[in-house]
C-alpha positions as CSV (number, residue, x, y, z in Angstrom):
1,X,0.0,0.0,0.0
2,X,2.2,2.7,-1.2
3,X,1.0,6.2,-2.0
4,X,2.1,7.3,-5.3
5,X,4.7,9.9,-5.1
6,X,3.8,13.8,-5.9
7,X,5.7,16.0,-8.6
8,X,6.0,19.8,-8.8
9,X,8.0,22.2,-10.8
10,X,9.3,25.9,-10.1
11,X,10.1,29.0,-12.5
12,X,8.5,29.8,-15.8
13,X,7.1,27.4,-18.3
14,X,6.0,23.8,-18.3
15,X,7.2,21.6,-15.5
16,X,6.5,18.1,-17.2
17,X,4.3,17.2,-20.2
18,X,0.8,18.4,-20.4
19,X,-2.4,15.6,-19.2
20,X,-5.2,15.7,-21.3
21,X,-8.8,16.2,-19.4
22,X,-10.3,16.0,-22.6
23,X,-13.5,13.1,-21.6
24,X,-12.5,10.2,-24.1
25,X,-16.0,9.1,-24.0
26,X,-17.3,12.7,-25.6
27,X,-18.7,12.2,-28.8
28,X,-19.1,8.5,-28.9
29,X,-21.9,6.2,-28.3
30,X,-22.7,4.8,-25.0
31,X,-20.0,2.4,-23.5
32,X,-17.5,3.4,-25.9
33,X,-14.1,5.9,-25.9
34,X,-11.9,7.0,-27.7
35,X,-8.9,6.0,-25.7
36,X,-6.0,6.5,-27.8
37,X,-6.9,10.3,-28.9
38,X,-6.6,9.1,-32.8
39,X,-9.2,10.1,-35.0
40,X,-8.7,8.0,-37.4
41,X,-10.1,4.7,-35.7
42,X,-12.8,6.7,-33.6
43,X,-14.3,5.6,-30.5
44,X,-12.2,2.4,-31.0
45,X,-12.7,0.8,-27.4
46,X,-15.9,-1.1,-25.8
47,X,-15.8,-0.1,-21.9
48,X,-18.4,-2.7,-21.5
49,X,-15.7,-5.7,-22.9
50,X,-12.1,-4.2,-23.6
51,X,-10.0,-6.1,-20.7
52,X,-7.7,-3.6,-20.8
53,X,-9.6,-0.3,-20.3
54,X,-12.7,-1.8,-18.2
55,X,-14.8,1.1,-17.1
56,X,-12.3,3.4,-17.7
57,X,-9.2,3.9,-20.3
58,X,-6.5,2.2,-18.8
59,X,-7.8,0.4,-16.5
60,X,-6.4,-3.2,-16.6
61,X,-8.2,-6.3,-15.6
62,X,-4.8,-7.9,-14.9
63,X,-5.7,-11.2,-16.7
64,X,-9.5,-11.4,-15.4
65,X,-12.4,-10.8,-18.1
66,X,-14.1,-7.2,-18.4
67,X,-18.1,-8.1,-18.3
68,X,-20.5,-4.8,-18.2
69,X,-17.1,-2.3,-17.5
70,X,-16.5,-4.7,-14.2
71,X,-13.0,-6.8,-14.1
72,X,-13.7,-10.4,-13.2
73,X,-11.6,-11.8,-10.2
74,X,-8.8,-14.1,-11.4
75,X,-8.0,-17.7,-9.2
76,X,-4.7,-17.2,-8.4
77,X,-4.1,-20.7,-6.3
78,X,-6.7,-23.6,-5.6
79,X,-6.7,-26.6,-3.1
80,X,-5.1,-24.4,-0.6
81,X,-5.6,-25.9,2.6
82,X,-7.2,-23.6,5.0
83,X,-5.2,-20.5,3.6
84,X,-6.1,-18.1,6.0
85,X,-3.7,-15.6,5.9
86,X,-2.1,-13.7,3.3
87,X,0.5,-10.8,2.3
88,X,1.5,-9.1,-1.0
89,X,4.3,-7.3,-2.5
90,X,3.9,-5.1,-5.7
91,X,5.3,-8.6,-7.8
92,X,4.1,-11.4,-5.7
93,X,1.2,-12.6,-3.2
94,X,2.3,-14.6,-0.1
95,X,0.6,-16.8,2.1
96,X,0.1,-20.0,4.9
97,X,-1.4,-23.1,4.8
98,X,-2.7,-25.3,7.7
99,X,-0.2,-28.2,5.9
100,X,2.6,-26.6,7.4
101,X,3.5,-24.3,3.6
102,X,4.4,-21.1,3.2
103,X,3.8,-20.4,-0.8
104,X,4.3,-17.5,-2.9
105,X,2.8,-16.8,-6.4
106,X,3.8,-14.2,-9.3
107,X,1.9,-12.8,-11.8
108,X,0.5,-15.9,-13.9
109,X,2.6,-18.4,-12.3
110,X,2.0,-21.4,-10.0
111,X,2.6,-21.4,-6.8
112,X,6.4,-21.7,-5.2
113,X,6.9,-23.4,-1.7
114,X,8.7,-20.9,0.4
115,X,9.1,-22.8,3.3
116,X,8.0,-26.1,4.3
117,X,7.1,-28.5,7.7
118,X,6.3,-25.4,9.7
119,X,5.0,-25.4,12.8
120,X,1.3,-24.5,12.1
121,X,2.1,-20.8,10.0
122,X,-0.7,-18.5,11.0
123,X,-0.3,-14.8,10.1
124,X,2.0,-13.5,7.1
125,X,3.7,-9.8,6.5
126,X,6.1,-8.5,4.3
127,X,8.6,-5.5,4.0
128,X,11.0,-4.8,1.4
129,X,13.3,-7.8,2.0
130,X,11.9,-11.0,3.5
131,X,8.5,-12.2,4.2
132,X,7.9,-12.6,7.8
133,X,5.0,-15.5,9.4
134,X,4.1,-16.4,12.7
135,X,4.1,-20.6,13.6
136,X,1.2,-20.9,15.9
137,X,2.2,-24.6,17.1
138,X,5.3,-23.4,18.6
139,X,5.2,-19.7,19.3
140,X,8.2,-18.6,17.1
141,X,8.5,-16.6,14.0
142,X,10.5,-17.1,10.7
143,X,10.9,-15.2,7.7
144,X,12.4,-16.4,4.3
145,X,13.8,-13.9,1.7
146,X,10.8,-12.3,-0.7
147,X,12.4,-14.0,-3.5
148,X,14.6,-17.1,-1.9
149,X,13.3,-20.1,0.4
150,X,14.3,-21.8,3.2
151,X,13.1,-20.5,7.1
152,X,14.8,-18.8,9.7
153,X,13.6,-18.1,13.2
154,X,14.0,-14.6,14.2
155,X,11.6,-14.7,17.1
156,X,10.5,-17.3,19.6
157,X,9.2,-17.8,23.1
158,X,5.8,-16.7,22.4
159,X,2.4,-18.5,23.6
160,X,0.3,-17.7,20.6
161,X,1.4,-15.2,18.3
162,X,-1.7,-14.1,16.4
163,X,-0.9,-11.0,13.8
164,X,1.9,-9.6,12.6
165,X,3.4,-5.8,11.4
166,X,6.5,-5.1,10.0
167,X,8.0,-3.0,8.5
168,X,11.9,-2.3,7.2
169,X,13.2,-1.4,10.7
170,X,10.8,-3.2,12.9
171,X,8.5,-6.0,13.9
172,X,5.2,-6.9,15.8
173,X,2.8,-9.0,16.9
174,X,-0.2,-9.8,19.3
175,X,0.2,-12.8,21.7
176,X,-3.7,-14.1,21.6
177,X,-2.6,-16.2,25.0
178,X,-0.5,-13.9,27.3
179,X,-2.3,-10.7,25.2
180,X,1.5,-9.3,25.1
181,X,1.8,-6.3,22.2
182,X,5.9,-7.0,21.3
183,X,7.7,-4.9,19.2
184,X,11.3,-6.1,18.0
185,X,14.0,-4.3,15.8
186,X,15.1,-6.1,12.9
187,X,19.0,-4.7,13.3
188,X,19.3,-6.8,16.1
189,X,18.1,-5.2,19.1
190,X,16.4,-6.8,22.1
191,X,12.4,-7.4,21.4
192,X,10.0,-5.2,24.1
193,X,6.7,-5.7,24.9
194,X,5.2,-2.5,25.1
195,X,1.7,-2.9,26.2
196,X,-0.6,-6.3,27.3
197,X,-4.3,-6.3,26.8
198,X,-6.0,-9.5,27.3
199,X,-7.6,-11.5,24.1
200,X,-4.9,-8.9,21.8
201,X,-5.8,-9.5,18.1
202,X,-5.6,-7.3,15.3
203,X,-2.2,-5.5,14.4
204,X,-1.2,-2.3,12.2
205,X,1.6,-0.2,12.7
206,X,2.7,3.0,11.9
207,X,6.5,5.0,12.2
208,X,5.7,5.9,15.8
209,X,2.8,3.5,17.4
210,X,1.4,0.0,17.0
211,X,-2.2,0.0,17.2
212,X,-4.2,-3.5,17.9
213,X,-7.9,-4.9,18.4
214,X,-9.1,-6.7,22.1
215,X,-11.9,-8.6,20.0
216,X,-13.8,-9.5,23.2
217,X,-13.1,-6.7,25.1
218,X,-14.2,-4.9,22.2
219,X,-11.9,-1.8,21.6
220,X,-9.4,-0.4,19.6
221,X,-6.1,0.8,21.4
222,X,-2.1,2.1,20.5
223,X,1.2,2.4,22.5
224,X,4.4,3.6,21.0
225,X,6.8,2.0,19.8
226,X,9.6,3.2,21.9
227,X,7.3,2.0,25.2
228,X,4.7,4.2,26.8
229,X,1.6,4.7,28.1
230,X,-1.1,2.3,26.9
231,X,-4.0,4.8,25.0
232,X,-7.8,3.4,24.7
233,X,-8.5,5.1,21.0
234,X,-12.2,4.0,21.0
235,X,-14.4,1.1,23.6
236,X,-17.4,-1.1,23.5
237,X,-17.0,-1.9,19.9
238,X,-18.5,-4.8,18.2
239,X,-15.9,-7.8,17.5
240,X,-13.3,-5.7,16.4
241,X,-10.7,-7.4,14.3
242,X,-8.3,-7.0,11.6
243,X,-6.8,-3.6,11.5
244,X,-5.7,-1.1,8.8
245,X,-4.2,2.5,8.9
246,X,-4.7,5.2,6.1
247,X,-3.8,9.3,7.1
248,X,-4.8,10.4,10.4
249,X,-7.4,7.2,11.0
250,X,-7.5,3.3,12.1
251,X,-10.0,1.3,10.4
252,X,-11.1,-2.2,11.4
253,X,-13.5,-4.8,10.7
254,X,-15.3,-7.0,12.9
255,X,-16.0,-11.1,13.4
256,X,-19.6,-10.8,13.7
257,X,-20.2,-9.0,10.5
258,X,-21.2,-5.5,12.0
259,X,-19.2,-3.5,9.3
260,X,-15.9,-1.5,9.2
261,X,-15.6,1.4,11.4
262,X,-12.7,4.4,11.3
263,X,-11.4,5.7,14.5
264,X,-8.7,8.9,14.9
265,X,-5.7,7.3,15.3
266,X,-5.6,9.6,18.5
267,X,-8.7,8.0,19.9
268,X,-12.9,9.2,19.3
269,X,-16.2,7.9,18.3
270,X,-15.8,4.9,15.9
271,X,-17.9,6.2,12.8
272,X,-19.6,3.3,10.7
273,X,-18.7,3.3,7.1
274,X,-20.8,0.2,5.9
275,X,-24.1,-1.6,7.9
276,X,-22.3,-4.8,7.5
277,X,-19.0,-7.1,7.0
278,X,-15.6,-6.6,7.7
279,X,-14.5,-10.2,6.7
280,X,-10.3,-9.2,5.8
281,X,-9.7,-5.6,5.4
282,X,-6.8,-3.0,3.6
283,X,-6.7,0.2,2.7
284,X,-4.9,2.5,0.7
285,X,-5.5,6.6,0.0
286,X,-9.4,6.4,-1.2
287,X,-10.8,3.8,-0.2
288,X,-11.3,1.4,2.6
289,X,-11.3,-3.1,1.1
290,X,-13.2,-5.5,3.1
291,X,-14.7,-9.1,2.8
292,X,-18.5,-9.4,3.3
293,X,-20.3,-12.6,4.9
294,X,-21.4,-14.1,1.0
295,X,-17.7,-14.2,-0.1
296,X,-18.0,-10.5,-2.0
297,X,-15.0,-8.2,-2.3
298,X,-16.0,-4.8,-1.4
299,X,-14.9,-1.3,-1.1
300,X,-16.0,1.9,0.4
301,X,-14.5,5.7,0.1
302,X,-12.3,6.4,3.3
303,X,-14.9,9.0,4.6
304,X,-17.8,6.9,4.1
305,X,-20.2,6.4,1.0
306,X,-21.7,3.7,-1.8
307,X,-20.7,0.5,-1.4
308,X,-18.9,-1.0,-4.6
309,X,-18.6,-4.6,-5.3
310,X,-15.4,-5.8,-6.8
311,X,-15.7,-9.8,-7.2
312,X,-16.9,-12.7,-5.3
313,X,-15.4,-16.1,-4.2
314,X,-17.3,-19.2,-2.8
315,X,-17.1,-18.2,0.7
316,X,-16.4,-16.2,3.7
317,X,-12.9,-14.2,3.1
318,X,-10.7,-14.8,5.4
319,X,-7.8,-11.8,4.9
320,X,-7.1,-9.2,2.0
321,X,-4.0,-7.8,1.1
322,X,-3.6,-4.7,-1.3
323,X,-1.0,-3.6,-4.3
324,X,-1.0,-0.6,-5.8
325,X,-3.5,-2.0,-8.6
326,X,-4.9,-5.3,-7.2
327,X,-6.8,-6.8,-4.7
328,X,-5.8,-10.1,-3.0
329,X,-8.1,-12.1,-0.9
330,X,-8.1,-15.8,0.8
331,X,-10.9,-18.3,1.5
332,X,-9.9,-20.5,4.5
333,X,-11.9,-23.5,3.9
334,X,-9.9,-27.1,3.5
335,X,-10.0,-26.4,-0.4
336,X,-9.5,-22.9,-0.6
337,X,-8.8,-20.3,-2.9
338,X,-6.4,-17.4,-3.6
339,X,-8.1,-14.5,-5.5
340,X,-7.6,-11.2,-7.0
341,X,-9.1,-8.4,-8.9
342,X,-8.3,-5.6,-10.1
343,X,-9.1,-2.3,-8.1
């Protein structure tokens, strides 16, 4: 979830080449552009059906279908054995398996094994160098490099640890058994816990605080990184679960399919954004992702507003990870799936 990068120019004249706002679709018939400005061919492109301006010139279906200006979710991985968990990079999706596999998948490959005969892998991250996953079955956590194999044990001595953060200087995770909030560096230094809530869940972090989820105590709290004083942002939520941060807010979903919510990340009123699910959530600089109850892909604008439908898979997701351009999600079932769609 990277925010693309401004521009600006000083002094006189132009300070990059000129953009177009010229509406491609003016002049042509309903559901069709001209997308490459040439007036030779016309309005040569069917929004309706072109996969690679569905809806919009340019926008990509990434290898899924374009049906009525909608791209179709793609199967990335099938038979995946209760892959709940899941992580992606701008080149590659990552995620666990309940038969002890850690895969990773590129764009139009099949899966690679990443590591293998872990410990019961639970929850995946990733930063610029290594993917990171937690083993449930005996409280340690390994990483293997983004593009390499093989696991190595940078963490241990934990009772249950439920979700990972990391980025390139640190990492974090809930305990769900001792409810322990740890934060580690990743040049070495001695891991901290910095706060302990009972029933810890959820997990996002930011350059100066981790935030996490109590889901049966039902709030939403933070604690910096460097140790501190434990801060209640909002109370007596509903199931609150997965965690995600975008500008000054902290949105989370919840278990029991009461909808996302957005809390200041300095603590307030959780505001609803949608009347239900919450299944898996991301977010990136417009919009809030989420899974809904049915096994739809959804999205909502940060502040609130329509729902929009992306895809569906045959059940419940289970975690969503976001690129730049795509949408991943998981079904944990015994025969599950790995999906994506284009955003």
């Amino acid at each position: 979830m990277v925010p693309p990068e401004g521009a600006g120019g000083a002094g006189g004249g132009s300070s990059g080449p000129a953009t177009s706002t010229v509406d491609p679709t003016l002049g042509c018939d309903p559901g069709q552009a001209d997308c490459n400005g040439a007036a030779a061919d016309g309005c040569e492109v069917d929004l309706a059906s072109d996969a690679a301006s569905c809806g919009a010139c340019g926008h990509g279906c990434q290898g899924g279908k374009c049906q009525s200006g909608l791209c179709q979710p793609v199967i990335v991985a099938t038979g995946q054995a209760y892959a709940v968990r899941l992580a992606a990079t701008e080149t590659a999706v990552y995620w666990t398996s309940n038969d002890g596999i850690v895969f990773r998948a590129h764009e139009g490959e099949a899966p690679a094994m990443v590591a293998v005969d872990q410990p019961n892998p639970g929850d995946i991250a990733v930063n610029s160098t290594h993917v990171y996953w937690a083993n449930l079955g005996d409280g340690t956590i390994a990483r293997a490099p983004l593009e390499g194999d093989g696991a190595e044990v940078v963490a241990e001595g934990a009772g249950h640890p439920w979700t990972l953060a990391v980025s390139d200087t640190r990492l974090a995770w809930t305990d769900y058994q001792t409810g322990d909030v740890t934060v580690m560096p990743l040049d070495g230094g001695a891991k901290m816990v910095v706060a302990t809530s009972q029933g810890a869940w959820g997990l996002a972090m930011d350059a100066t605080h981790v935030y996490w989820t109590t889901l049966f105590a039902k709030q939403v709290l933070r604690a910096p990184i460097a140790g501190g004083a434990t801060e209640t942002l909002s109370k007596d939520l509903s199931s609150p679960s997965d965690l995600a941060l975008s500008g000054d807010r902290v949105f989370f979903g919840t278990a029991s399919d009461a909808g996302v919510f957005a809390v200041p990340i300095t603590g307030g009123a959780a505001a609803a954004l949608t009347e239900n699910g919450g299944f898996g959530i991301g977010a990136d600089d417009e919009h809030v992702y989420f899974g809904e109850y049915d096994g739809r892909i959804a999205r909502v604008p940060l502040g609130g507003g329509d729902v929009q439908v992306l895809g569906i898979g045959e059940t419940t997701p289970s975690d969503i990870a976001l690129t730049k351009a795509s949408v991943y999600w998981a079904t944990g079932t015994e025969n599950g799936l790995v999906m994506k769609v284009a955003k």
